[in-house]
N, C-alpha and C positions, 0 to 999 in steps of 0.2 A: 120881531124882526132882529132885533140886537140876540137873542137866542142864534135864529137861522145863520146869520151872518156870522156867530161863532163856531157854529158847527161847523161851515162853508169852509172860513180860514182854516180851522184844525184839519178839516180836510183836505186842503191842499196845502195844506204846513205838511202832511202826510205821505201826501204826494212828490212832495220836492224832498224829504227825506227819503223817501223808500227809494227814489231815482237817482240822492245821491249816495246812498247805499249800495245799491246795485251797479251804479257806476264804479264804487269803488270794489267793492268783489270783483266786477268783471276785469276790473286792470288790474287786481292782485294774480286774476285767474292767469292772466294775459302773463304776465312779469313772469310768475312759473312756468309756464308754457316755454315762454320763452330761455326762461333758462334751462329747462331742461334740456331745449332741441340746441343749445346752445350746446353744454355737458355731453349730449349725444354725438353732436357733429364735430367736439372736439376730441372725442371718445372715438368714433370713425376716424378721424386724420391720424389718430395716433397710432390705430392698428393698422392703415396703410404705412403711415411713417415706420413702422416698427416690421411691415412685411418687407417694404424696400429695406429698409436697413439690413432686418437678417438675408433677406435675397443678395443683396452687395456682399456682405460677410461672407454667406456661404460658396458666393460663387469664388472669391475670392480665394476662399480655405481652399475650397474641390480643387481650385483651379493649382495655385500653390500645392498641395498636397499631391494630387495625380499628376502634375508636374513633373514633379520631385521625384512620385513613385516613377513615371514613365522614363525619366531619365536615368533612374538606376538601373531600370530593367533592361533600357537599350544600352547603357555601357554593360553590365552584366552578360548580353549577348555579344556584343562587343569583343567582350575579353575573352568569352569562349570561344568567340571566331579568329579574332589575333592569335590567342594560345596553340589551337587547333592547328592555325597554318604556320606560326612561329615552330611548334613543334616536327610539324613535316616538313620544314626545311632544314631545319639541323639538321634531323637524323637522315634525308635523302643528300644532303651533303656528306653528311660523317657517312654513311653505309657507299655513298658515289665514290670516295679519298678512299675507302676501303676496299670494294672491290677491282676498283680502276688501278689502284698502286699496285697488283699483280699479287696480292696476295693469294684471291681464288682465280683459279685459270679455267678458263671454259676447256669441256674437255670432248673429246670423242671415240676415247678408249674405254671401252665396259665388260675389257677381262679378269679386271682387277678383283682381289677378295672383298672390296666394299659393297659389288652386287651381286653377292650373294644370296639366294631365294629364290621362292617363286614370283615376288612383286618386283624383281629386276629382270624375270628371264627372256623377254622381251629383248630388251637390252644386250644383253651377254651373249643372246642366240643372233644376233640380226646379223647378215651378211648381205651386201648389195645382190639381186636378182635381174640379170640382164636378160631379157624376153619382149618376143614381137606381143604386138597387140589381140592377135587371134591367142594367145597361150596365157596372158590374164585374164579376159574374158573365159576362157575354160577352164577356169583353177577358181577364179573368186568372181562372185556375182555382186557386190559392190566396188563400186570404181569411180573415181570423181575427181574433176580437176579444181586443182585451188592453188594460187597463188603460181601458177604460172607453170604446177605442175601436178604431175597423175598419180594418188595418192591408193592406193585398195587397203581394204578393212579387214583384218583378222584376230580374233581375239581379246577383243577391247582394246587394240592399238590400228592405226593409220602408218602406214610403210610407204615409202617411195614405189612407185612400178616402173623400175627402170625400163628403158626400152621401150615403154608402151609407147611413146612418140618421140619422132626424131629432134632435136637439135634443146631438147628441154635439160634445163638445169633447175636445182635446189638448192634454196637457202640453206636450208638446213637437213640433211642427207638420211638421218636416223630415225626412230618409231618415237608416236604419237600416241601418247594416252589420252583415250575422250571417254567420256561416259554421256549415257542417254543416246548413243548414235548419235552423238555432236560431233559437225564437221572440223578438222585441223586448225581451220582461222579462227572460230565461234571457239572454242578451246582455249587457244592462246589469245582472243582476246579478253578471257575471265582472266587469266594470269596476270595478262599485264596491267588489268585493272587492279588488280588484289597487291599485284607488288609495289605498285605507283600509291596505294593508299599505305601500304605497309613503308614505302621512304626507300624502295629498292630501287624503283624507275624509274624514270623521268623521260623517256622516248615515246614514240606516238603510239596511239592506241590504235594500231591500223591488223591485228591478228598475225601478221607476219613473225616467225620465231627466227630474228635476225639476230647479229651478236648481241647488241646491246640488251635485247631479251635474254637473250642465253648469258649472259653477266648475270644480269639481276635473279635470274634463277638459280645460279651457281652458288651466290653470295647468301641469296635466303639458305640453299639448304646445308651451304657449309655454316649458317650462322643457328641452324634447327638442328644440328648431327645429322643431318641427312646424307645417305652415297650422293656426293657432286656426280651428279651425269649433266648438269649443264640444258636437260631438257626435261619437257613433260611428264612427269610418269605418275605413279599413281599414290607413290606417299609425300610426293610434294604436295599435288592435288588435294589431297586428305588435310595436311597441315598448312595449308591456305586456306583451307576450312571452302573449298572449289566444289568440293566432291566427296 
């Protein structure tokens, strides 16, 4: 009996050790468990901590930076459109004071030896042609009215046809140089747009070749060496780069 009963004890002397053995393993288990998930999830916070951070940061830089760029690039255009217009108002002032103070005179004389050639003989030949309307119709088979009057086609130029109706006046009396079979108006509205960017003109862009056009034609092509004829023709044309 005293045997059994020390077996008995040793065996659950055995038993209370191995359970509190196991008890303590499993709460060492637990302790690392836990710290580890502990290390983890402050492993986690850090890398969000640290995505916000550089997200704040970079939006910050991007924002700053492309800011910065975007503002130099709109002053930069800025200054080329200031420049651009600052510079077409001097010079359509200074070239206005210049041919306005009488220096170039519009002209409507083309006997003179400055048109001399064949790219002036237009010019040099033209004589007003007074004729009823049945005698243009049988001499020239283009005829058009523009600008309030009746213009016929010969030779790469547009002429007045006098006579063709009654009680009609012209602005402007002499030959038109067109190219492409481009009518009078469509003509001189390339001009006026060419010498208005060029700082010549500053009148309406309506095709009409009225003084203020015939000025700024004058002015460019006494300012180019060109014969002042005051009007269209075809080495003005040429060097307004038109035609």
């Amino acid at each position: 009996m005293r045997e059994r009963n020390s077996q008995e004890f040793r065996a659950r002397s055995n038993v209370a050790v191995n359970r509190d053995r196991n008890f303590a393993v499993t709460r060492t288990r637990n302790d690392v468990n836990r710290y580890r998930n502990t290390n983890e999830s402050r492993a986690r916070n850090s890398v969000a901590v640290n995505r916000e951070r550089n997200l704040a940061v970079n939006r910050t830089g991007n924002a700053e930076v492309n800011g910065a760029r975007n503002a130099n690039e709109f002053r930069g255009r800025n200054n080329v459109a200031l420049n651009r217009n600052r510079n077409f108002a001097v010079n359509r002032t200074q070239n206005a004071a210049y041919y306005r103070g009488g220096n170039v005179r519009i002209t409507n004389n083309w006997r003179g030896d400055a048109f001399r050639g064949q790219r002036y003989a237009a010019f040099r030949n033209y004589n007003r042609q007074w004729h009823d309307r049945s005698w243009w119709r049988n001499h020239y088979d283009r005829i058009i009215f523009v600008n309030n009057g009746w213009y016929y086609w010969n030779a790469g130029y547009w002429f007045p046809a006098w006579g063709y109706a009654p009680s009609v006046s012209y602005v402007y009396d002499g030959p038109i140089y067109a190219y492409n079979g481009w009518t009078p108006d469509r003509v001189t509205v390339d001009v006026q747009e060419q010498l208005a960017r060029a700082g010549y003109y500053d009148g309406p862009i309506d095709g009409v070749l009225g003084p203020m056009t015939r000025e700024a034609i004058a002015a460019f092509q006494a300012d180019n060496g060109l014969a002042v004829t005051s009007a269209i023709d075809e080495p003005t044309l040429a060097t307004l780069g038109v035609a």
